[in-house]
Structure formats: structure tokens, C-alpha cells
Residue, then its C-alpha position, 0 to 999 in steps of 0.5 A: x452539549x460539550x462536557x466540562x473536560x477542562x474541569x473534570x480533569x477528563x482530558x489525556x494529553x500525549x507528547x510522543x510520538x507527536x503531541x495528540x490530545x484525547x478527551x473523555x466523555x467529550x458529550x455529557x448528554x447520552x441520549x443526544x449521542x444515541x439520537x446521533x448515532x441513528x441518524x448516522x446509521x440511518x445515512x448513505x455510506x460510500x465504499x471507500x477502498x484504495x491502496x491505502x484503505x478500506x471502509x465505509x463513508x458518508x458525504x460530509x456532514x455539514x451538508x445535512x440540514x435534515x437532521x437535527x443532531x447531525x446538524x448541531x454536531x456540526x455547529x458545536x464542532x465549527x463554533x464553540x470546540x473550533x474557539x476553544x482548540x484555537x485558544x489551546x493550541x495557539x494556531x489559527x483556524x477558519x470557521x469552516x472544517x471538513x466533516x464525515x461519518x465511517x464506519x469500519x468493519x472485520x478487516x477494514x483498515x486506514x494505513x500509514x498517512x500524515x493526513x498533510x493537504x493543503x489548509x489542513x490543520x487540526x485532524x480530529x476524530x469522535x468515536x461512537x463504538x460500543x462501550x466494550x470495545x477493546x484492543x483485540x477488536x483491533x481499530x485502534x488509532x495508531x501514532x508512528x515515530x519518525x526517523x531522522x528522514x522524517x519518515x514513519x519508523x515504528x508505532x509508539x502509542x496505541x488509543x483505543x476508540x473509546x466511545x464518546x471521547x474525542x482524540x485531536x492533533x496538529x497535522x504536521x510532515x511527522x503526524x503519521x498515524x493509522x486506522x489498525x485493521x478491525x479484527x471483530x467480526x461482530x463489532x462495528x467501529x463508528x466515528x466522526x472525523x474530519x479536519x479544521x482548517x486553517x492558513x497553509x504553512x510551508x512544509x518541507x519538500x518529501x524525503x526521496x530514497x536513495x535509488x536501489x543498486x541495479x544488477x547486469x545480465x549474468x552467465x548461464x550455460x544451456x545445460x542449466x537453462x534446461x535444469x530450470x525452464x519448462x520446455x515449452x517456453x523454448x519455442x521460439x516459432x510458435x509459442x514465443x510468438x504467440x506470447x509476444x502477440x498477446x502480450x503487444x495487445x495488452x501489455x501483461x500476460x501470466x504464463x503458467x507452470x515457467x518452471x519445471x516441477x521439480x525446481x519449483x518445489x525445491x524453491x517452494x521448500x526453500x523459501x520456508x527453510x529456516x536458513x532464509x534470514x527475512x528483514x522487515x522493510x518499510x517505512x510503513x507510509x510506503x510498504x510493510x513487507x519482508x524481503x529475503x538477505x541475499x548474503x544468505x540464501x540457499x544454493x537453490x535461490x542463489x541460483x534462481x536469483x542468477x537464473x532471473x537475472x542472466x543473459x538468457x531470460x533477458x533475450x527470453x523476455x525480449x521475444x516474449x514482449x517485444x520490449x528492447x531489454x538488451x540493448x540500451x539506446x539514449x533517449x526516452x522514448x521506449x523502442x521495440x526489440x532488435x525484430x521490429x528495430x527497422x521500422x523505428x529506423x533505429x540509429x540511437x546510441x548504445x550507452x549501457x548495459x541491460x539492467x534489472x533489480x532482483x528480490x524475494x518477497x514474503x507476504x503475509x498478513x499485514x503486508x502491503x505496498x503503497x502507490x506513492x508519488x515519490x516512488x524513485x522507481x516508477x518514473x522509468x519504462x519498466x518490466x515488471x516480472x513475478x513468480x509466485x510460491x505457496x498460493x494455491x488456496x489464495x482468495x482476492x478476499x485476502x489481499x495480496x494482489x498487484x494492482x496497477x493504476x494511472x497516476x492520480x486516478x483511482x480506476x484500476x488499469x490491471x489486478x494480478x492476483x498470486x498464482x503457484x509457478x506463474x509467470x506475470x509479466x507486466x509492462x508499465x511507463x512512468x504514469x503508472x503506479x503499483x501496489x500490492x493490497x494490504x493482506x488481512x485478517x482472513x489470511x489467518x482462515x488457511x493453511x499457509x498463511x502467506x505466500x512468496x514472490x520471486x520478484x523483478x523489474x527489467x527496464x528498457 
């Protein structure tokens, strides 16, 4: 069944970004891949569908004894190409190898990962698409540079999933690489993939970014305070209190219309306006968004910066949650506001300010966040606070929505999806992780393809 690539010169050999082998007509009998490929189709496939990826995908394979092609895959797989890898690339392999079936359709995606588990070694994939895929059916096996962090920088090659070719490379801390979203809305990307394995091999520890500066409570006066807020959030008595009431139940709360009409739509149009300079922020193991420079905004977004970040929505905050922004006491333990401090006792030291980080987002198709467990800014008790521009006609379809999850589980503990003018506030302790939903190609149906997020993160 394995063809004579060796021979018939069918093999591509790659050295940058990382060194990846792909190997064309890799089965010389068609029939036996069309048998293959109906047992395949014929399979269960689980929904897989996470920060980091969306499609379809099967148990693994070398558990199926039924059938007869999936079954000789396997064995031609873990005997005779596990030899031959072993004899080219000199590294030592086990006689076992994980083994699965995928399939992804319009607007699945695998984003930026370095497939790095223990014992993982060779990382291989065969394609069983339709001959005439091609680079506008996007699916194509994405290889990143790195820099000098050991961080993904940018794509160098592209490979297209060229039907009955068999694309392999060495898992290594700088093999990342990516699914690229599937754009064909008729056309399905099939392929078996899966890893050999073989001795575990010490890596180096992860790369840690450098901690973002935090910013301190500003001035503002009372005559601009009331330029800004809808009055209704002024209400201490009764509707602070409510807020603050449901928000100690479930941690989150999104409050509508927080600013006032006019203001919203000044920072609407703004956020558009050709003078907001947006930078693309990576790496792409960790993020792919656009964040405004702040060295160069305009007069409405400087002041709705310093607005978010003033004495006052600290205190506003503060009464809405019942959290403690305001006064910095040692110890980690999170206590409450100065209005419930008495039943905590409270003698703890003041040692700093009230802090926050501040920024303005732009989302639009492509952009994501990943969780990740190297997230400087996740170990702390922390307010997450978002405003939202320019998502009115948004669908959780999309993309694009926040969702929290505990650390190491999958299960969602929260979704907040973008909404025009709210105000989503969010509590989270150091075992919850966050992330924003790769936004895909069904952006690309409406008007705005994008929308904008006044983003910040107050800690306790």
C-alpha cells in the first residue's frame, strides 16, 4: 500500500520555518483510499470546540478492529512508516502512536499550538480532501516563525491539503503551526492525524511576558462625570444596591446604556476615525488582536480612558460589586468594600494605591484570545470590566464572545457576548481563565464587520 515516494522523487522537504517533510501520493492504491475514506464517513465524530479550536473528530482509530482499511492504516502507520521515520530522522519511536480522524467544515479552525505533550515526537497528518481543493478553501497547514523568546512571530509557509499526501515534522518548543480557518462552505477538509511517539526529552521552561504597566486612580471633577454617565447609575439607594445585590450572587452583571447617548456615539465614531493608529498584538500562541496607541488618540477616547480610570468609577465600581478597589490591604485573601469591612474585622495594612490596566480593542475576523497557563495577568483577583461599540447586529455565531472557564476544565463557567453601550462586569480569582472566541468567516455577511471594546481590569 505505501507508494515509492523515496524513489519517485514525490517527497517536498521543508527547512524553514521548521523542518516538516511532505510526501505526495503517499498510497499508491486509489481504491484502497476511497475504501477509507467510507469507513471513515461512516464513523462517529465528536464535537470538538474550545478556545483554541472548532471541528469534528473521531476516538482513535487504533481502537477500531472492524474495519478493514482503518485497520490496515493503522498497522501500515505504526510498523512500516514508523521504521522508516525512525531510520530518516534518527529519533527514537515507540511501536505505539495516537491515531484520529477530522473533519472540518465552513469556518472550523485548529489555531496556533506547538503540539508539545509528553512523549509526543513526530506529529503527522494525511489529507483525504477533494482533489480540487485550493488556497481560497483556506484549511491550509500553517508553519510560524519564532522570535528570539521562542514565541510564534508570523506564518512563513503555507501547505495545502493536497489529497493522499502525508505532511510530517518533529514536535519540538518552536514547531507551532495552525489549521487556517476553512472558507469553503461546500467543501470538507478530511484528514487523519496523530503523533509517534517516543522518549520524553527536556524542554525549556515557557517564555513569561513581561508584566504590563498598571495605571493609578485619576482626577475627575463632578461637572464631567455627569458629561459622561447615565444618571441612573448615580443612584446609590436603590439602584447601586440592587446592582450590587445581584452582582454578590453571580459574580457578573452587564448593565445597559452606562453612558450617555451622545457620548457613546462620539466614541463610536471615533473609534472608526482614521486617526486611531491600531497595532497587531500577538504572539498568535496567546492572541491575534488590534489594540489602539494611546500616544495618539483622539480628545474623546483620551477622556474616555481618563474617565474609566478615575477616582470615581473606581468608588462607582466599588458600590456596584462590593469588591475592595480602593484601598490595598496585605495579604491574599480578597475582602469586601469599606461597607461590609467590619464583618471581616479588617486591621490589614494599607501598602498601595488602587490599580488598574486600561485599553481599546478592535475585533474583527481572525481575532482571538487564548487561555493559557502562562497568563502574567491571571493569577491575580481581578475585575474585569468591557464596554462594547459598534455590535448591534453581532451573533454568538461569530465569534467574538468572552468566555470564562476554570482552570484546566473545559466547561464554561460564563459567556459574555458584545453588546452596544453595555457595561459587563466581571469577577474572576486566579483559577479562572478567559478568552475571547476566534471570530470567522460569517463576520464577513454584515455591515461592520468588526466591533470595539473599551477594556479594563481593576484588581483588588
Amino acid at each position: 500500500m505505501l507508494s515509492l515516494f523515496c524513489i519517485l522523487g514525490c517527497a517536498n522537504l521543508f527547512s524553514e520555518p521548521f523542518l516538516c517533510c511532505q510526501l505526495k501520493d503517499f498510497i499508491e492504491d486509489q481504491s484502497f483510499i476511497c475504501n477509507l475514506q467510507s469507513e471513515l464517513n461512516k464513523l462517529e465524530l465528536y464535537k470538538k470546540d474550545n478556545d483554541l479550536y472548532k471541528f469534528r473528530q473521531s476516538s482513535d482509530l487504533k481502537n477500531i478492529k472492524s474495519k478493514p482499511h482503518i485497520k490496515a492504516l493503522t498497522t501500515m502507520l505504526s510498523t512500516e512508516v514508523r521504521l522508516w521515520l525512525k531510520d530518516v530522522t534518527g529519533i527514537p519511536l515507540y511501536d505505539t502512536i495516537d491515531l484520529t480522524c477530522s473533519k472540518y467544515k465552513y469556518t472550523d479552525v485548529l489555531l496556533c499550538h506547538d503540539d508539545e505533550l509528553e512523549g509526543r515526537r513526530i506529529a503527522f497528518i494525511m489529507y483525504l480532501t477533494p482533489d480540487e481543493w485550493s488556497t481560497e478553501n483556506g484549511g491550509q497547514l500553517c508553519l510560524f516563525n519564532t522570535d528570539e523568546h521562542g514565541q510564534p512571530k508570523e506564518i512563513m509557509k503555507k501547505l495545502i491539503p493536497q489529497r493522499n499526501s502525508f505532511v510530517f515534522f518533529e514536535v519540538t518548543p518552536t514547531s507551532f503551526h495552525q489549521v487556517e480557518e476553512v472558507l469553503s462552505k461546500n467543501k470538507v477538509r478530511w484528514s487523519v492525524a496523530g503523533w509517534f511517539h517516543g522518549p520524553n526529552i527536556e524542554r525549556p521552561h515557557p517564555y513569561i511576558e513581561p508584566v504590563k504597566p498598571l495605571s493609578t486612580a485619576t482626577d475627575i471633577q463632578t461637572e464631567e462625570v455627569k458629561k459622561w454617565l447615565n444618571v441612573s447609575y448615580l443612584d446609590i439607594e436603590s439602584a447601586l444596591k440592587h446592582i450590587q445585590s445581584q452582582f454578590e450572587e453571580e459574580s457578573e452583571i452587564q448593565l445597559e446604556n452606562f453612558f450617555l447617548d451622545n457620548k457613546f456615539e462620539e466614541i463610536s465614531h471615533a473609534l472608526q476615525s482614521d486617526s486611531v493608529v491600531w497595532t497587531k498584538r500577538g504572539p498568535p500562541n496567546k492572541r491575534n488582536l488590534y489594540v489602539a496607541d494611546e500616544g495618539n488618540l483622539p480628545k474623546v477616547l483620551q477622556d474616555c480612558l481618563h474617565f474609566m480610570k478615575s477616582e470615581f468609577m473606581f468608588y462607582l465600581l466599588e458600590h456596584m460589586t462590593g469588591l475592595n478597589l480602593t484601598e490595598k490591604t496585605q495579604g491574599s485573601k480578597p475582602k469586601k468594600a469599606k461597607s461590609d469591612s467590619q464583618l471581616d474585622g479588617d486591621t490589614k495594612q494599607n501598602i498601595g494605591e488602587p490599580s488598574c490596566r486600561a485599553e481599546l480593542r478592535k475585533w474583527c475576523h481572525g481575532s482571538y484570545t487564548l487561555a493559557h497557563d502562562t497568563d502574567t495577568e491571571a493569577h491575580d483577583y481581578a475585575l474585569d470590566v468591557s464596554i462594547f461599540t459598534h455590535c448591534n447586529d453581532w451573533k454568538e455565531c461569530y465569534g467574538g464572545f468572552i468566555s470564562y472557564i476554570a482552570n484546566g476544565e473545559d466547561e464554561e463557567l460564563l459567556t459574555v457576548n458584545p453588546s452596544d453601550n453595555s457595561l459587563s462586569l466581571v469577577y474572576r480569582d486566579h483559577e479562572t481563565l478567559r478568552f475571547t472566541k476566534h471570530i470567522n468567516h460569517l463576520i464577513t455577511e454584515i455591515d461592520t464587520p468588526e466591533f470595539y471594546e473599551i477594556y479594563v481590569v481593576f484588581y483588588e
